[in-house]
C-alpha positions as CSV (number, residue, x, y, z in Angstrom):
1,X,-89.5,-13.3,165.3
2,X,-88.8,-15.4,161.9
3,X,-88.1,-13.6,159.4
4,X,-89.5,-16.6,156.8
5,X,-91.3,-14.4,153.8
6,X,-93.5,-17.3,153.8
7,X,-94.3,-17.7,157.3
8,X,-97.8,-16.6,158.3
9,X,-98.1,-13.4,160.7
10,X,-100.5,-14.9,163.0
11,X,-97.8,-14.8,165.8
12,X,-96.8,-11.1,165.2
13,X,-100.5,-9.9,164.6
14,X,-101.6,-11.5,167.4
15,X,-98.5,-10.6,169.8
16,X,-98.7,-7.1,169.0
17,X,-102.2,-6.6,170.6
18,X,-101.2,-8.8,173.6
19,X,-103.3,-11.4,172.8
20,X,-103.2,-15.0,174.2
21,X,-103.8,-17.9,171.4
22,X,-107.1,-18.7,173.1
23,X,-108.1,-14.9,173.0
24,X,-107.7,-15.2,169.4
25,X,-109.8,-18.0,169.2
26,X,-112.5,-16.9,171.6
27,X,-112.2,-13.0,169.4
28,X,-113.3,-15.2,166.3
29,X,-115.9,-17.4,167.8
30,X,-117.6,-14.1,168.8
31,X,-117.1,-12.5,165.5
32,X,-118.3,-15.6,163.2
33,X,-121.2,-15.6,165.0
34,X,-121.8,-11.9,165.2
35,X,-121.3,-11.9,161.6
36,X,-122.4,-15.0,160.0
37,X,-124.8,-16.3,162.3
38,X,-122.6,-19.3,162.8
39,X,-120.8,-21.1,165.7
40,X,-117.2,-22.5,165.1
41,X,-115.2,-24.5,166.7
42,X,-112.0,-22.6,167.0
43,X,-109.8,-23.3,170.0
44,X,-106.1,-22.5,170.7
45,X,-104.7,-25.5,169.8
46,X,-106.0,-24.8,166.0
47,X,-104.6,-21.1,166.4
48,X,-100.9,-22.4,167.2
49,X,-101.3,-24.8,164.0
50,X,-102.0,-21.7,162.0
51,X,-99.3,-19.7,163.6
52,X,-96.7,-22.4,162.2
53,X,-98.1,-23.0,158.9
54,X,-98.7,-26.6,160.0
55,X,-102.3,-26.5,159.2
56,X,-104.2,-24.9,156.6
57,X,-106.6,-22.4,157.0
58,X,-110.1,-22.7,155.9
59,X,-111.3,-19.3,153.6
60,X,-114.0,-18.9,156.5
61,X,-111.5,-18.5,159.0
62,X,-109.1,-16.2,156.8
63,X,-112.1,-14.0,156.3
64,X,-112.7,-13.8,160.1
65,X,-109.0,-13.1,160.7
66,X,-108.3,-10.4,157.9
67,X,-111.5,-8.8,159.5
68,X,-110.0,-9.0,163.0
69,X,-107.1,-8.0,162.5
70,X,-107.7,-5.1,160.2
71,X,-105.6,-6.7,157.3
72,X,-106.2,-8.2,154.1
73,X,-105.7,-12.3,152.9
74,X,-101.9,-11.1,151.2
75,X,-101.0,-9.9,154.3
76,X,-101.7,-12.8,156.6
77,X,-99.6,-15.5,154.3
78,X,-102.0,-17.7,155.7
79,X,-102.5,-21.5,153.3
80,X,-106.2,-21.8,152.3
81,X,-108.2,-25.2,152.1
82,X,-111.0,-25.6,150.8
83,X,-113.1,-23.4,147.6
84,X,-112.0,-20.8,146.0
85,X,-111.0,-17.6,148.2
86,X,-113.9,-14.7,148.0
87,X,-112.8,-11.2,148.1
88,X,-111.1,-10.7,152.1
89,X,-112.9,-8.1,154.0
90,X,-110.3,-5.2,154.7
91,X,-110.3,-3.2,157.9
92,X,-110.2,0.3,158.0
93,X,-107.6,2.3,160.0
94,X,-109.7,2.8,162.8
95,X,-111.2,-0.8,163.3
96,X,-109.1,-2.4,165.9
97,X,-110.7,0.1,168.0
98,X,-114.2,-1.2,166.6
99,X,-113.6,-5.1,167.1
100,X,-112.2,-4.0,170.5
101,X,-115.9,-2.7,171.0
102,X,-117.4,-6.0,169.1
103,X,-115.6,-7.8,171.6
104,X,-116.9,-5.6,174.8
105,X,-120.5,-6.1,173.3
106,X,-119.9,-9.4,173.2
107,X,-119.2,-9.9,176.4
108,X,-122.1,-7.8,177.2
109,X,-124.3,-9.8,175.3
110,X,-122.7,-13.2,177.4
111,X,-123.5,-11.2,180.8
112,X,-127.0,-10.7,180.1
113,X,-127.5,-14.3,180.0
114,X,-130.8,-16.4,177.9
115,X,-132.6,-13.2,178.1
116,X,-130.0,-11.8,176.0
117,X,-130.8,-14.6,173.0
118,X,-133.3,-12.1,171.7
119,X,-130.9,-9.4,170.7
120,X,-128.2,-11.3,168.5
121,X,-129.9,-11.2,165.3
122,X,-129.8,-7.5,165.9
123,X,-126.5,-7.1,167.3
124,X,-123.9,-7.1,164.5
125,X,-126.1,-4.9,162.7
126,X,-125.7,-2.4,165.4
127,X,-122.3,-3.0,165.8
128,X,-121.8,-2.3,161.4
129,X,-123.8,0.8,162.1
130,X,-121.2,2.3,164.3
131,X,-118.1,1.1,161.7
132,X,-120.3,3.0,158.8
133,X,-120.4,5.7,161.2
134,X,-117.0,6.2,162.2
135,X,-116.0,5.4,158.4
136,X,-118.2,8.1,157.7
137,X,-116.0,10.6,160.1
138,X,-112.6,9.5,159.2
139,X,-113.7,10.1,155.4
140,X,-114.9,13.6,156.1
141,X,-111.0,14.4,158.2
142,X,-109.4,12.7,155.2
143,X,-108.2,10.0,157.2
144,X,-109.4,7.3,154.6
145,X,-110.1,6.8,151.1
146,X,-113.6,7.8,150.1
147,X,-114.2,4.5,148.5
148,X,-112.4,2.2,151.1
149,X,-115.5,-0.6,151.1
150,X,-116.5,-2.3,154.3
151,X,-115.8,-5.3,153.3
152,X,-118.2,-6.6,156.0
153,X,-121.1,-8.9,153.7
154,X,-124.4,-8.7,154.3
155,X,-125.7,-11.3,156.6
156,X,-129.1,-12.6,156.2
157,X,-131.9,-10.6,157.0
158,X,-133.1,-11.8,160.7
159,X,-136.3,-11.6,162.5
160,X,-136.0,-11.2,166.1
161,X,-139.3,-13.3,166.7
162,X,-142.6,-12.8,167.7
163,X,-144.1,-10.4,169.8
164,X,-145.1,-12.9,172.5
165,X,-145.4,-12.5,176.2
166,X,-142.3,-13.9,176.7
167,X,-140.5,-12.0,174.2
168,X,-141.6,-9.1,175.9
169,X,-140.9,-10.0,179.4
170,X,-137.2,-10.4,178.0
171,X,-136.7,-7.5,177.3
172,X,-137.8,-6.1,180.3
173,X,-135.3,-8.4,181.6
174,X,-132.7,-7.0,179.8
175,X,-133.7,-2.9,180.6
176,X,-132.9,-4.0,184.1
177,X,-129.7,-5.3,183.7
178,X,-129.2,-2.6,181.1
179,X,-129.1,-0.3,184.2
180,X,-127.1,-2.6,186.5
181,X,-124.6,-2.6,183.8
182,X,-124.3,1.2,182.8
183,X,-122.8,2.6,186.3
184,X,-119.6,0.0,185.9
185,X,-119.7,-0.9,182.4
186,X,-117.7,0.8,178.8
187,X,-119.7,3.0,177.5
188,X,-119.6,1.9,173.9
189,X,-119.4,-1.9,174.3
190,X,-123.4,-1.6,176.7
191,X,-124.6,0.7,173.5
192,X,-124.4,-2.1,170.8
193,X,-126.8,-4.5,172.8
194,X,-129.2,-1.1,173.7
195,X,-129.5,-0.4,170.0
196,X,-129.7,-3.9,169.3
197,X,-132.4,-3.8,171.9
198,X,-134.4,-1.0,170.3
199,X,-134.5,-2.7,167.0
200,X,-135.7,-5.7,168.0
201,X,-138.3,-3.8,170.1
202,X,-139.2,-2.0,166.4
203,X,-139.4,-5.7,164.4
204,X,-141.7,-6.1,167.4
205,X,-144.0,-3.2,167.0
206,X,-144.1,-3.9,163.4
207,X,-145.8,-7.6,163.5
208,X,-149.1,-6.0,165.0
209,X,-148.8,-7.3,168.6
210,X,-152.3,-6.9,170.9
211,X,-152.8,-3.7,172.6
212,X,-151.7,-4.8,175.7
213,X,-148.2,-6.2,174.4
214,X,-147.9,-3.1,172.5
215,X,-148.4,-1.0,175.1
216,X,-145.7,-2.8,177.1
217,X,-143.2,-2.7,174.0
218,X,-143.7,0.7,174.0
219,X,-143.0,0.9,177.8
220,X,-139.7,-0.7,177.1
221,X,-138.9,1.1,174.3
222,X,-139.6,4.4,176.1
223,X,-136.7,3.3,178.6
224,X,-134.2,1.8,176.8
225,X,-134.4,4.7,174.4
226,X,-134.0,7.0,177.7
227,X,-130.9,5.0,178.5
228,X,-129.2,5.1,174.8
229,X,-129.3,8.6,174.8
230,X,-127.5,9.0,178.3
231,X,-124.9,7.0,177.2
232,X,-124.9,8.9,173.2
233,X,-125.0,12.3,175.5
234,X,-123.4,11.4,179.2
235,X,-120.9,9.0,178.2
236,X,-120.1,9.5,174.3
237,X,-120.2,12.8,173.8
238,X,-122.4,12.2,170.9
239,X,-125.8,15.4,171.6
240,X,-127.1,14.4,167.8
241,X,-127.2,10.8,168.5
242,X,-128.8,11.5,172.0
243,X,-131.5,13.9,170.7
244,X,-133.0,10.9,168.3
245,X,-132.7,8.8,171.1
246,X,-134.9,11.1,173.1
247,X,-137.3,11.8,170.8
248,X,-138.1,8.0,170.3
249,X,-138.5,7.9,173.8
250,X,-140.7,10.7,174.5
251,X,-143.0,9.4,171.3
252,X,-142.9,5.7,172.6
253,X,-143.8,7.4,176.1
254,X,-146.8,9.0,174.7
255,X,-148.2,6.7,172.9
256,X,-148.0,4.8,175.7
257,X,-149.8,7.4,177.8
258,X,-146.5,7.3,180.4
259,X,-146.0,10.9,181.4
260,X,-143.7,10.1,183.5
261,X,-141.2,8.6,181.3
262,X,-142.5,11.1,178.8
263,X,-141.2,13.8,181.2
264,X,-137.5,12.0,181.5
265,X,-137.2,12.3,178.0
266,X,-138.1,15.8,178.1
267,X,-135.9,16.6,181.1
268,X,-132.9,14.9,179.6
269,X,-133.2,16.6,176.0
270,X,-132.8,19.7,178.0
271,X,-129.2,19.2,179.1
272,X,-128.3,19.5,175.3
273,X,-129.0,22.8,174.7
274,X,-127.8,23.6,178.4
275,X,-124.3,22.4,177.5
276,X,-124.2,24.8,174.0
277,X,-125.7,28.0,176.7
278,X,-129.1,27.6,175.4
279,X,-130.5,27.7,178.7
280,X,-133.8,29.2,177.5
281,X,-134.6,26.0,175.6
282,X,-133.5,24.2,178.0
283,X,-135.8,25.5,180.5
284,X,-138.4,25.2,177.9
285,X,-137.6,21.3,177.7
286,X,-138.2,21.3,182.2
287,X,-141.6,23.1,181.6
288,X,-142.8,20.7,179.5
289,X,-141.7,18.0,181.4
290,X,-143.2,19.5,184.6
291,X,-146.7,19.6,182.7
292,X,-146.3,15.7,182.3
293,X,-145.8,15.6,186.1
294,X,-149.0,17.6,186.9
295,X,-151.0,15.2,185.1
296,X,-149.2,12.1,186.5
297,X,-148.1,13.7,190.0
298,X,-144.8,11.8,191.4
299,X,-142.9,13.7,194.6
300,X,-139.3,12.0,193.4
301,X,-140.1,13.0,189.6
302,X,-140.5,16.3,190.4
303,X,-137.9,16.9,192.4
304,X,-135.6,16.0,190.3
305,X,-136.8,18.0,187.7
306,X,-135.9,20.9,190.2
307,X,-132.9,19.2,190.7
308,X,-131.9,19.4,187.0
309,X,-133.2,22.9,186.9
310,X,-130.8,24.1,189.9
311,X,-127.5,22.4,187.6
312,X,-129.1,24.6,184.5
313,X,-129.3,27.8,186.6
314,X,-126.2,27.1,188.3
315,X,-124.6,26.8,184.8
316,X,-126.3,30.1,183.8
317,X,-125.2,32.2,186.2
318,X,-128.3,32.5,188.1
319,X,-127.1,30.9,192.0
320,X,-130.2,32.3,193.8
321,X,-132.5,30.8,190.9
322,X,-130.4,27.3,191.1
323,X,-130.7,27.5,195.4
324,X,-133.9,28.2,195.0
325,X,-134.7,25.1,192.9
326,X,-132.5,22.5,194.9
327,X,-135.4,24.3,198.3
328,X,-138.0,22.8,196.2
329,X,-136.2,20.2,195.0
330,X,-135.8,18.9,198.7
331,X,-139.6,19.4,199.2
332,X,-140.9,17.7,196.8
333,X,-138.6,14.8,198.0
334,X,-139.6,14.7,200.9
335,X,-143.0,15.5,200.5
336,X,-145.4,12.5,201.4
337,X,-147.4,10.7,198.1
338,X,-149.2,7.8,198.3
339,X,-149.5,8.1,194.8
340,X,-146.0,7.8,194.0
341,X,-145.4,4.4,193.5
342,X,-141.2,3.0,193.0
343,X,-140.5,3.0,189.3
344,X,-138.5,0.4,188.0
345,X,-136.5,3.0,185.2
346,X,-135.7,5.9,187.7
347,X,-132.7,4.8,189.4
348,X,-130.8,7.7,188.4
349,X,-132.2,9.8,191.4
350,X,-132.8,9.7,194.9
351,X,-132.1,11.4,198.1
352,X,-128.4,10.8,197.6
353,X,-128.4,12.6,194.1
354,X,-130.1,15.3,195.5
355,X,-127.3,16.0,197.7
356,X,-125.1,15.9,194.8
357,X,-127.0,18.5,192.8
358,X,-126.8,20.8,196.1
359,X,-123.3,20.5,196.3
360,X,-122.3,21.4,192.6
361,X,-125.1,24.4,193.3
362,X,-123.7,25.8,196.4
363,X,-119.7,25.6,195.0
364,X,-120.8,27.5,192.2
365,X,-122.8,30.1,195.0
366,X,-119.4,30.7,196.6
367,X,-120.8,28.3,199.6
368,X,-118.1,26.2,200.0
369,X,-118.9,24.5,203.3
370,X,-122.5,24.1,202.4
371,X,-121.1,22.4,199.2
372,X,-118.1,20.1,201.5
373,X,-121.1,18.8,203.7
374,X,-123.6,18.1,200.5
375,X,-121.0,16.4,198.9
376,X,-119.3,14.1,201.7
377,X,-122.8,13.1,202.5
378,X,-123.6,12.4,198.8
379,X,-120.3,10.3,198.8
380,X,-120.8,8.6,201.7
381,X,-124.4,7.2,200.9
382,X,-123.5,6.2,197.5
383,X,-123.2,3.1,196.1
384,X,-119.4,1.8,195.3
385,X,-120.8,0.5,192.4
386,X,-121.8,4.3,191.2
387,X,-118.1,4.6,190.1
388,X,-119.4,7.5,187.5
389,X,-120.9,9.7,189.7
390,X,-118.4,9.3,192.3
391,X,-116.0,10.3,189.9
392,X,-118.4,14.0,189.4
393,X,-118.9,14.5,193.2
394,X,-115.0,13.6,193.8
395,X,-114.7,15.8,191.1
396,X,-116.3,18.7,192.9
397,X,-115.3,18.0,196.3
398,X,-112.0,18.7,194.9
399,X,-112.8,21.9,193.7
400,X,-114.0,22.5,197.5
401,X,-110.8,21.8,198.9
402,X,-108.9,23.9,196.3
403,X,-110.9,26.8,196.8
404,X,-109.9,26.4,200.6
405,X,-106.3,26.5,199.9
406,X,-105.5,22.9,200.1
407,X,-103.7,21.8,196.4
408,X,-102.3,18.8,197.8
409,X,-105.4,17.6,199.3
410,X,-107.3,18.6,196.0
411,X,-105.3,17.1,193.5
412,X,-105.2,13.7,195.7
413,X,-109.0,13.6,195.3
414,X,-109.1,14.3,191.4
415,X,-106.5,11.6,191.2
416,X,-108.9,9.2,193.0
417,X,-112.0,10.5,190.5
418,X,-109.6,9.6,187.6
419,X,-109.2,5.9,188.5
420,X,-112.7,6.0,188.7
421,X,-113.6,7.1,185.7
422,X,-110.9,4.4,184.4
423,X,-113.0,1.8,185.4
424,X,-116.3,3.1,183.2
425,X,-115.9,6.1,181.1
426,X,-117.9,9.1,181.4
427,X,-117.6,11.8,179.2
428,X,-119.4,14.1,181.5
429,X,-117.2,12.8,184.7
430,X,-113.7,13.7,182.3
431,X,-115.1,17.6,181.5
432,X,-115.1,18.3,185.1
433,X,-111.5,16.6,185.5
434,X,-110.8,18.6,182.4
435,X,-112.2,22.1,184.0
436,X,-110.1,21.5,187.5
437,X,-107.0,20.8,185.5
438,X,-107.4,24.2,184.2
439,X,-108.2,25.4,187.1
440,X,-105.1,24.3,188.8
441,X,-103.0,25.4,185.9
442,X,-101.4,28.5,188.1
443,X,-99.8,25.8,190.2
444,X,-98.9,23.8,187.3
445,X,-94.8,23.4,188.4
446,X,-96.0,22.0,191.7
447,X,-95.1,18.5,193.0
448,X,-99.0,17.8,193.3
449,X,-99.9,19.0,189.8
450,X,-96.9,17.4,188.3
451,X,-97.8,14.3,189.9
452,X,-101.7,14.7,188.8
453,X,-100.6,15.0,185.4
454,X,-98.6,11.7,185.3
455,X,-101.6,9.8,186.8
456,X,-104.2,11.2,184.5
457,X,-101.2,10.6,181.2
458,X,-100.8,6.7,182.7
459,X,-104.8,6.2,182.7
460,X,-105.1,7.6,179.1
């Protein structure tokens, strides 16, 4: 590396995150339009000519630059052309993180194909949202100055359309692939387009669209509001964020006369007080759900309500209440209902799941076999594209074979749950890695421990 004081830092900036020159490019095309609403045409080539300082550097592209790499215009030594240099938006400490998550959403946003048109004029604002955000908790740790700006402009004000039939069919579109996406996608790079999703469904609702199209916006909004909040609460580790999410959902769901979906919001809101020990609440949160069931009856609805119930009482303490639920939980399964038509939202649950929830219920009942047998089956019928529940049922499976005396065997399996989890992130899938490590801590100087622990440092 030169060490020219007047050489631009392209090279080393761009190096030190491993980037290719075409990644650089490709990073800025994504962020000028994310931004600025604009397409450039940035391309390797022009990325080398900045590197040597054979070719100045337009202040549009120095801005885009000093915002992706988190520094300001001095420290780029970068030659401008062109007017007179604006004020350089500067990074805070934590933002390389951030545009790494700009960058998943973006290519999000690319795999959700023309559908996915409707969201953009939505989707940097999401994406700003989360930077004030995390600004907002690095300011209150003392990790940066309380009057570090954002630097980021204000683009223009953007309408996301009108509420047409197409529009809405869109989005539809894009709550299915929303739900493809969640079981193999990062976490935070699928929730910028979802709450770029649920304010474009809200400029929507706010033009006065005809009941029908209203109802349907609300349909959609009731589900992808479902999904943010399992991802805010499953897969962030963010209950505040997931709460609001809920609560838009269950409204939407009303509104919309949907008791089912009106009941998923309920049953989900329940696991946040269940993971602070408020299982009273959180039992409230299943009654009411179950009332939404009896006046829209659904056999795979309710049982897994009953399923969700038996992880609650399980968690509480209470094994013969949680056995009791997963008994009704497989009746109502398998109970026969013409009335229960497929529903495109619930593909969270299903016969496979169910077997899952036994499991984690009969390992906590001191039942190991019952759980092993649950738990293979569960394994073996789900999807390989599932990769964060498999990580959870690995998860307890290993927990099976630990309690049968086999460490080795145990540790192997957690190992395998890890790489999962590697793949997509789960917050919920790492607290039960997290709970078996400590379980396992007795053994801590043997090879298999030792060993675990290297795997699960090397996937950090």
């Amino acid at each position: 590396m030169t060490s020219d004081p007047n050489r631009p830092r392209l090279r080393q900036l761009r190096e030190e995150r491993g980037w290719t020159q075409q990644d650089v490019a490709d990073q800025l095309i994504r962020l000028a339009w994310l931004h600025n609403r604009e397409r450039v045409g940035v391309n390797a080539d022009m990325v080398a000519k900045w590197e040597r300082g054979a070719k100045g550097v337009s202040t549009r592209y120095r801005d885009l630059m000093c915002l992706l790499f988190g520094v300001d215009a001095d420290y780029l030594r970068v030659k401008t052309t062109g007017s007179k240099p604006r004020t350089s938006p500067t990074a805070a400490p934590d933002e390389g993180s951030l545009v790494a998550t700009l960058g998943g959403a973006a290519s999000v946003l690319d795999q959700l194909g023309a559908a996915g048109e409707i969201l953009q004029p939505k989707m940097f604002d999401a994406w700003k949202d989360e930077l004030m955000h995390r600004r907002a908790l690095l300011k209150l740790m003392g990790l940066t100055p309380a009057a570090a700006g954002l630097g980021l402009g204000e683009p223009e004000t953007t309408r996301s359309g009108k509420p047409t039939p197409a529009a809405i069919a869109d989005l539809d579109t894009l709550a299915d692939r929303y739900q493809t996406l969640y079981h193999s996608t990062a976490p935070a790079s699928l929730m910028t387009p979802v709450v770029a999703h649920l304010a474009t469904a809200s400029d929507l609702l706010r033009q006065g669209p005809a009941p029908a199209d209203r109802l349907r916006l609300l349909e959609n909004r009731a589900r992808v509001a479902t999904l943010a909040g399992r991802l805010a609460f499953f897969d962030l580790h963010d209950p505040m964020g997931a709460r609001g999410y809920y609560n838009l959902a269950l409204e939407a769901a009303r509104e919309a006369g949907d008791h089912l979906q009106a009941a998923s919001a309920l049953a989900h809101t329940a696991f946040i007080p269940a993971s602070e020990h408020g299982f009273p609440a959180a039992l409230d949160y299943l009654q009411a759900a179950n009332r939404h069931v009896v006046k829209h009856p659904h056999g795979p609805v309710a049982s897994w309500l009953a399923a969700v119930e038996s992880e609650m009482q399980t968690n509480a303490g209470q094994p013969k209440a949680a056995l009791a639920a997963i008994d009704r939980a497989r009746e109502a399964l398998g109970r026969r209902d013409a009335t229960a038509t497929k529903l495109v939202w619930f593909d969270y649950y299903d016969s496979t799941r169910l077997e899952g929830f036994a499991g984690y219920a009969t390992l906590r009942a001191g039942k190991y076999r019952d759980a092993e047998n649950s738990l293979s089956v569960a394994l073996g019928r789900l999807p390989r594209t599932a990769v964060k529940q498999r990580a959870v049922f690995l998860v307890d499976l290993a927990t099976v074979e630990l309690h049968n005396g086999n460490l080795d065997e145990a540790c192997r399996i957690v190992g395998d749950a890890a790489e999962q989890l590697h793949q997509a992130g789960y917050a919920t899938g790492a607290d039960r890695i997290r709970e078996f490590r400590t379980a396992v801590a007795p053994w801590k100087t043997s090879e298999a421990v030792r060993l675990l622990d290297e795997q699960l440092i090397a996937l950090v």
